[in-house]
N, C-alpha and C positions, 0 to 999 in steps of 0.2 A: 667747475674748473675747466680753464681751455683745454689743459696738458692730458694726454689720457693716462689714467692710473695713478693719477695724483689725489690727496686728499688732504683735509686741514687748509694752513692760513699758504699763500701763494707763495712766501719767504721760506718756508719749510716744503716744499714742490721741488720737484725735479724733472730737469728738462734734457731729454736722452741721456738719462743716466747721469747728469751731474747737476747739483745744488743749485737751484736758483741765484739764491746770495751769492754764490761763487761768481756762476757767469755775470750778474752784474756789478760785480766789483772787476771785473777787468780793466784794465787802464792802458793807455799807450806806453810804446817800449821808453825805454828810461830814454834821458834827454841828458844834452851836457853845454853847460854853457848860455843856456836856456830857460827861461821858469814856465812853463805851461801852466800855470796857478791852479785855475779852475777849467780849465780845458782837456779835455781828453782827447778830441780827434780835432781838425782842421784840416783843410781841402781848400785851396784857392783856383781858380781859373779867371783870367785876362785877358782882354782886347786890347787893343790901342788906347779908348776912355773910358774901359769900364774892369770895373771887378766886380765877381761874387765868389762870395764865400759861406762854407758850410761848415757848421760849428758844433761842436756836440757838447755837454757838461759834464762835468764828477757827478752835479746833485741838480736837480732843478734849479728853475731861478723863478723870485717870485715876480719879476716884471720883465719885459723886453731889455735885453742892451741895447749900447749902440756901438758900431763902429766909426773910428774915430780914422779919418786919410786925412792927415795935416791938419788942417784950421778945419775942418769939414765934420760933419756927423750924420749916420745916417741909423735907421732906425731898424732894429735887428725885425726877421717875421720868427714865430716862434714855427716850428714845422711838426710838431708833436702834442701829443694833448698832455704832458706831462709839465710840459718848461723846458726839457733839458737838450730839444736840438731846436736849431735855429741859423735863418742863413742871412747874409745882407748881400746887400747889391748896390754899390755906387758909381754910378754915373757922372757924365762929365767929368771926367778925367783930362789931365795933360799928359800926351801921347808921351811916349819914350824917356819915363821919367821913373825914379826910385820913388815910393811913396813910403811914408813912417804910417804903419799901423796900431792901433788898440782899442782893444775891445774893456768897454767900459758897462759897470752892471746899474740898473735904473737906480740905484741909491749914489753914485756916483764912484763909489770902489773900481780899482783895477781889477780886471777879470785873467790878464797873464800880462806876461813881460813884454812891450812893444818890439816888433819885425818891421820888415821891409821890405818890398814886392814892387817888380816894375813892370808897367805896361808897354805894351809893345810899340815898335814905331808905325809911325803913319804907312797908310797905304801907299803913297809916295816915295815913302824914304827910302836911302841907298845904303843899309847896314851889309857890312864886310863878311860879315857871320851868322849862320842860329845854328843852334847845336840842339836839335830834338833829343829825346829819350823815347826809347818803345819799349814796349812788355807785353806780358798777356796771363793771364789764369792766375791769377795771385789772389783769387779765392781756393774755399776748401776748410772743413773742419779741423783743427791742428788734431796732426803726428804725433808719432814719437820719434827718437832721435836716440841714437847714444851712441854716435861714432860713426868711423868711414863703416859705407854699405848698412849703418843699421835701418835706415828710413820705413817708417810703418804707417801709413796714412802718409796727407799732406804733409806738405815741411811742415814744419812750427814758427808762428808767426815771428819768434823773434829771428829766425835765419831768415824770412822772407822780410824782413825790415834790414837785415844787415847784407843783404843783396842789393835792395834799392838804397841803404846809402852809400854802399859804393859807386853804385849809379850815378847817385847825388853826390860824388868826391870829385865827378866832373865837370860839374856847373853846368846842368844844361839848362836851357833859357824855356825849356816847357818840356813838358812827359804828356805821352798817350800812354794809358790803361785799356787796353784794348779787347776788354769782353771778359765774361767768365768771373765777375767778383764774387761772387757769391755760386754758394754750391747746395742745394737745396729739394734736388728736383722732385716732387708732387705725387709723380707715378713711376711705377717700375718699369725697368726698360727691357724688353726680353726683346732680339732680332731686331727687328725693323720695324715692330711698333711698340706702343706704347699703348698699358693693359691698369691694372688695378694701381689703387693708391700704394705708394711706397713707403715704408716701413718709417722714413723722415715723415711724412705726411700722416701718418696715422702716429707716432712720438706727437710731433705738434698740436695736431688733433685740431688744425684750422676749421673753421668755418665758413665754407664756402661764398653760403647764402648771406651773410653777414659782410659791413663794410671792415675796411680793413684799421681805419683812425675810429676811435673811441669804441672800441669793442675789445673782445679779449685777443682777440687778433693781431692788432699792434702790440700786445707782451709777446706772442710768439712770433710775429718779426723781428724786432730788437735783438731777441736769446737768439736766433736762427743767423743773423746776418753778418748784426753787432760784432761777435767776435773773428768773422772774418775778415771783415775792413779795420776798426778801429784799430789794435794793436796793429795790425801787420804798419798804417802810416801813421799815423801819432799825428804830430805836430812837425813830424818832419820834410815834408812837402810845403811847408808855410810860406816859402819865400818861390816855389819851384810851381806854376801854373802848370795844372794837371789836364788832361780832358779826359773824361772817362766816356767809352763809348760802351751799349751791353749788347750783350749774346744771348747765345740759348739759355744756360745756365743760370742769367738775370733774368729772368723770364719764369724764372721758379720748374725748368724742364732742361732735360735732355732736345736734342733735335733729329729726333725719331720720327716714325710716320706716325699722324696720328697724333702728335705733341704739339703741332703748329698747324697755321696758325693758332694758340696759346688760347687757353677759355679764359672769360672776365675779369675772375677773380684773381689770375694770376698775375694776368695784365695789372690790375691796381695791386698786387705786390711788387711790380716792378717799379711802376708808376713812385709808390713808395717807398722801397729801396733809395731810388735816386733823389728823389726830395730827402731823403733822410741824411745821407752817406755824401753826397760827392756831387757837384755842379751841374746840374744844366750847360749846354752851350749857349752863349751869350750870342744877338746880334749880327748881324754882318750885312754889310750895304750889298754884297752882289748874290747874297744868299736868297731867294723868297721868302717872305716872314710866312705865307701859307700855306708853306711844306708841311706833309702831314705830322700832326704830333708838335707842331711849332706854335706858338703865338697865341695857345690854350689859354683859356682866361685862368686858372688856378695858378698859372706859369707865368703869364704876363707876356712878354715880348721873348722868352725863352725858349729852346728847342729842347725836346729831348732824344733823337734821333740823327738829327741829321747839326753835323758843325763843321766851321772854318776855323784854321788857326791861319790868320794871315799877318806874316813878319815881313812888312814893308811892301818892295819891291824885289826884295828876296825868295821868299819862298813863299807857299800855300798851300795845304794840308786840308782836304776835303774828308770828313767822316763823316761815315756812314755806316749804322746801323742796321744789316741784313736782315732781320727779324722779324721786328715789330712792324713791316708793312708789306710780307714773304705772302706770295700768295700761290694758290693750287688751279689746275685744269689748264684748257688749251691757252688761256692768256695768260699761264705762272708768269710772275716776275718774284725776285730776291727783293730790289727796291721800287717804290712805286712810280709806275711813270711821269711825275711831274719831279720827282727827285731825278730819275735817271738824266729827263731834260736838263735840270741844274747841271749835273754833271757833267754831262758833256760840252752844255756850253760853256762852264767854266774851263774845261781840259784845254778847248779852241781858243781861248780868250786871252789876247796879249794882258803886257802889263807885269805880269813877274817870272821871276828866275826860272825858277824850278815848281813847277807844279806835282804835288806828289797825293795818288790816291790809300787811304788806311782804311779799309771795308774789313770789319767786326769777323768777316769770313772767309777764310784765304784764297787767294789765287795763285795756282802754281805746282798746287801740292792737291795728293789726295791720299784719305783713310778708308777709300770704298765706304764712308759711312751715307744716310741717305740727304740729309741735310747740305751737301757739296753744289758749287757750281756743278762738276763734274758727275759722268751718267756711272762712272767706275765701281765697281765691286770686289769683293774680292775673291779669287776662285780659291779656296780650301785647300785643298789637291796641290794645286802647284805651285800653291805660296805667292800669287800675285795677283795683278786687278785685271779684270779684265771686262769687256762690255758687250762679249757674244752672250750674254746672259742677261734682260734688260732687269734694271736696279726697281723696284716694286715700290711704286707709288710715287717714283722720281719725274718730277713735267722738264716738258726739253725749253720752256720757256726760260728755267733760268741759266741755262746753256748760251742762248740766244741772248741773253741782257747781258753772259759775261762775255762776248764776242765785240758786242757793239762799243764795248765801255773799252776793250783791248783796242778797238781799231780807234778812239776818239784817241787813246795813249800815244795810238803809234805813230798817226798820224801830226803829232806834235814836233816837226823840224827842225823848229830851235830850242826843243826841250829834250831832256833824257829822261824819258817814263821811267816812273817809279810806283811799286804798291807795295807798302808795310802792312801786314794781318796781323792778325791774332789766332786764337782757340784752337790749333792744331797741336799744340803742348811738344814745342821742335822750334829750334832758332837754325837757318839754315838762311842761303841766299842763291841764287840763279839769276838764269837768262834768257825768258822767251821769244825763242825764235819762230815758232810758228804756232796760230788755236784757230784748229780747223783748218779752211782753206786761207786764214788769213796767212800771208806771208811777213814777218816780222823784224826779218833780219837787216833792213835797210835801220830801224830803229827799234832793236831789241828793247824788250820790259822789261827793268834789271824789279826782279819781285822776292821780298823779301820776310821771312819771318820772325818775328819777332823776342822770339824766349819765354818759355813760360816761366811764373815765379815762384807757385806753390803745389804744382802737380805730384800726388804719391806717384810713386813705380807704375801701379796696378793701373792711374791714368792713363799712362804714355800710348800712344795707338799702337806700337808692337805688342802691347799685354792686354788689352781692350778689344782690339780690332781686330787682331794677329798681322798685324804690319805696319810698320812706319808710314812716315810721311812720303808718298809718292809719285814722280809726274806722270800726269793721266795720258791715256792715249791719246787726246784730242790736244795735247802739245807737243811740241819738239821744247826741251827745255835743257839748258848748259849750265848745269849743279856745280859752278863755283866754291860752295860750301854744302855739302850734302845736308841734310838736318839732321842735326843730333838731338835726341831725348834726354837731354841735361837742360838745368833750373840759369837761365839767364837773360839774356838786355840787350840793347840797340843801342847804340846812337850814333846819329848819323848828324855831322857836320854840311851845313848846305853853305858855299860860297861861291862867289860872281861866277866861275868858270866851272866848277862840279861838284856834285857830292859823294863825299867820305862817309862809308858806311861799312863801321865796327862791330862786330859780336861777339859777343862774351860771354861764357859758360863756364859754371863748378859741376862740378860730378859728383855728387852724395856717393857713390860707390868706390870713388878711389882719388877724391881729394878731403882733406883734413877741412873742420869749418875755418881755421884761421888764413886758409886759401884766398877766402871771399875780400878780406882786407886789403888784398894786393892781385888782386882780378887783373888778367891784361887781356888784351882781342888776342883772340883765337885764329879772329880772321879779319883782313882788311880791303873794300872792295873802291876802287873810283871808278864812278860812272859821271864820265865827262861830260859838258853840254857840250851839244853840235857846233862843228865852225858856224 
């Protein structure tokens, strides 16, 4: 048996303490007005002519489906050795069009109730509007709950689904998941590195040396992941293109010293994760197809690091994965230099509205933790950060990548710098005026956090770290919205002349759940484009 301390048939097994059978009878939160037939999870992400999509089942299937976009059909890939996930990918689309979807099973039955999903416009076009949605950490083993202030562990998946649909009460025309799905980490974390296997890891009882697909390894992904994503989104993202980008956390680790760059195996836990759960990034003409982690033959023309959401001549949303190409010694970088190249020369590059950067690792803020742009720590004593102390094992290279990436922002005249993060578990908003000797205030970087969605108490960086989210000494930064450690959302309207960018937050400690149903911004910020 994988599980340690298990014995008998796998159905009578338990995995940390609960039933097998249990956890796999889990299913997405209830639906209204909807049939999800034989579907449990769905995940969509779109371009202009393409969709994929990632599908999970109630039970196996004994042949491939197909997805069905209008008169079209395309042939599902299975992504599991069981049957029961599988994703499709249709190509040649018409740009800025509603599409009627359904998934059909190889006997020819209906697999759920037909949806509707639209791609986006042409890189040309001149659409009035896109309303993003951001988030972050909406992984996490589920909580408990029983009322204002009781939270004990993560939320519980079904308040963290009743947060994003309110999110989803406001149509927005695509969501970033921005890091942190999954909560799982390998090795215990004591200080500032990372030491023996962690008590999840030794429950699991992985196998290292072993692959991760057809071994007993793929049961304990599934049990481990499965119920952090599946319920929390259902089926109710079906219509709302998601991109999901990962973090430390996806990566099966904390981002300790010592934890990164990530050993093999946890790499193809990740690897798997995303094949399993949630899209790849599709395509993009001004992207490189031979960014690293891009255009991998098992992925095809797919990225799984580095993507574009580009709406029109509207806006453009570069993400980026900090992580998975992070590297150490006197040449650190966070991302790899032919990515950083992308980036920058997309930030210079005419042709749309608003260019906004979403990097998996915040800018703006810091938890003195070691994994930061920033060299900050925290000093004990006086309750704050500070860098007369140097941070132990911290390279100043990735200091210097987030300088260069500040100055390609600022340098943008007829744009208003923008950077939406993740994984600081804090929805807050600012204004950097100055990193380092750069001077910023001719075109401040309105830099923004995003809301975490399933963080327990015990996450928050003031109970973690013993401090919140704070600006580092190596910026001048104007806390518009300080960050708060409440469970919340973005969204940010992008139009011809500026973007509108709202956050919203509940308080498990001193708001009621029926709060979440009538969610308003807390706070509302416009950051104009330049005459």
């Amino acid at each position: 048996m994988f599980l340690a301390g298990s014995a008998g048939a796998v159905g009578a097994a338990c995995f940390a303490g609960v039933p097998l059978d249990l956890l796999r009878g889990l299913g997405p939160p209830p639906q209204s007005r909807w049939n999800p037939g034989r579907v449990r999870h769905l995940l969509p992400t779109v371009s202009d002519t393409r969709i994929l999509l990632k599908v999970s089942f109630v039970e196996p299937l004994a042949g491939a489906p197909r997805l069905r976009v209008g008169a079209r059909d395309f042939l599902g890939r299975m992504n599991d050795t069981s049957g029961s996930f599988c994703q499709f990918y249709a190509t040649q689309l018409r740009a800025s069009t509603t599409h009627t979807l359904s998934l059909v099973a190889s006997n020819g039955s209906s697999l759920c109730e037909p949806w509707e999903i639209s791609t986006f416009p042409p890189p040309d076009a001149r659409p009035e509007r896109f309303r993003l949605l951001c988030f972050t950490c909406a992984g996490g083993p589920e909580g408990a709950y029983a009322g204002i202030g009781s939270l004990r562990g993560n939320l519980p998946t079904a308040i963290r689904s009743r947060l994003l649909r309110r999110a989803l009460s406001f149509a927005p025309d695509a969501a970033v998941a921005n890091g942190d799905h999954v909560y799982w980490d390998l090795h215990a974390w004591s200080g500032s590195l990372t030491g023996s296997l962690s008590p999840r890891a030794r429950e699991s009882n992985f196998d290292f040396a072993a692959p991760v697909y057809g071994t007993r390894n793929e049961d304990a992904l599934h049990l481990a992941a499965g119920p952090q994503i599946v319920p929390v989104y259902g089926t109710d993202f079906r219509s709302t293109p998601v991109f999901f980008l990962q973090d430390d956390h996806d990566h099966w680790e904390n981002d300790a010293a010592g934890a990164f760059p990530v050993a093999w195996f946890q790499l193809q836990l990740a690897r798997a994760t995303q094949q399993l759960y949630y899209p790849e990034f599709l395509p993009d003409a001004t992207r490189p197809g031979g960014l690293p982690w891009s255009s991998i033959s098992d992925r095809g023309d797919l990225s799984e690091s580095f993507g574009t959401i580009r709406y029109g001549a509207l806006a453009e949303v570069l993400l980026y994965d900090v992580r998975r190409t992070m590297s150490l010694g006197p040449t650190a970088v966070f991302v790899d230099p032919v990515v950083e190249e992308w980036l920058v020369r997309r930030t210079s590059a005419p042709g749309v509205r608003h260019l906004v950067h979403a990097p998996s690792n915040p800018m703006g803020w810091s938890a003195g933790k070691w994994g930061e742009w920033y060299p900050d720590l925290l000093d004990e004593a006086a309750g704050r950060l500070t860098t007369s102390v140097p941070k132990p094992f911290w390279p100043e290279g990735w200091l210097g990548q987030h300088d260069r990436l500040v100055q390609a922002m600022t340098s943008m005249r007829e744009r208003a710098p923008l950077v939406v993060s993740g994984d600081l578990h804090a929805i807050g908003l600012g204004a950097m005026t100055r990193a380092g000797s750069l001077d910023l205030r001719a075109n401040p970087v309105t830099a923004v956090l995003s809301g975490p969605v399933g963080t327990a108490p015990a996450g928050f960086p003031s109970a973690v770290r013993g401090i919140g989210a704070t600006p580092p000494s190596h910026l001048d930064l104007v806390e518009h919205a300080p960050p708060r450690e409440e469970h919340g959302f973005t969204l940010v309207d992008f139009l011809p002349d500026r973007a509108v960018v709202r956050l919203f937050a509940w308080d498990v400690n001193s708001q009621p759940l029926e709060a979440i149903d009538t969610l308003a911004p807390f706070h509302t910020s416009e950051v104009a484009v330049p005459a």
